[in-house]
C-alpha positions in Angstrom: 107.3 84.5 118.0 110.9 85.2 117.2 111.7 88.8 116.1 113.2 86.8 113.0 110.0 85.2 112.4 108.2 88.4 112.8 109.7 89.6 109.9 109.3 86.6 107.9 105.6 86.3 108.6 105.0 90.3 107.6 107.0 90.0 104.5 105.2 87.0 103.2 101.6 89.1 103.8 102.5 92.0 102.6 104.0 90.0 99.2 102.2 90.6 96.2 103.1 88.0 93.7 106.6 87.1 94.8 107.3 90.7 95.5 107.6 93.7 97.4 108.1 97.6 96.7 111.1 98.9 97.9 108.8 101.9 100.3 107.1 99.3 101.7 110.1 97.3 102.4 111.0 100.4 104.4 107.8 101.3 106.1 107.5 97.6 107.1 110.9 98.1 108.8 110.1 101.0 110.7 106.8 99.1 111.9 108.5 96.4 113.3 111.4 98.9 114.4 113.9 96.7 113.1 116.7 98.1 110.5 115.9 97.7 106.5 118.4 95.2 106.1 116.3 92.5 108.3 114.0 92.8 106.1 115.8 92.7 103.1 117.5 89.1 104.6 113.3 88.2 104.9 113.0 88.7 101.4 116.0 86.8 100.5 115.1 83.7 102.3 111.7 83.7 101.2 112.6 84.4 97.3 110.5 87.9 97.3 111.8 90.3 95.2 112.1 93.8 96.1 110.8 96.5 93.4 110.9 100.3 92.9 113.8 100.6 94.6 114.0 104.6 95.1 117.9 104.1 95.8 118.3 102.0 92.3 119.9 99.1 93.7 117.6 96.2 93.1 
């Protein structure tokens, strides 16, 4: 499985009606050991939102 598809594949589990809190986000990132912004493109493509953002950007 692509690294790419890795991260697809762990942001759709870890979804929870369409959507994802931001720490999460972030510890799912440094469980795959790929930078936040992968994930953040995951999210995007797969029409997840991201929540609780502690930096206040989404």
């Amino acid at each position: 499985m692509a690294e790419n598809e890795k991260v697809l594949q762990a942001v759709k589990e870890r979804a929870v009606d369409g959507r994802i809190p931001c720490a999460e986000a972030r510890r799912l990132a440094a469980e795959l050991g790929v930078p936040i912004g992968e994930v953040g493109r995951a999210a995007n493509e797969l029409k997840v939102k991201i929540v609780s953002c502690e930096l206040g950007c989404f």
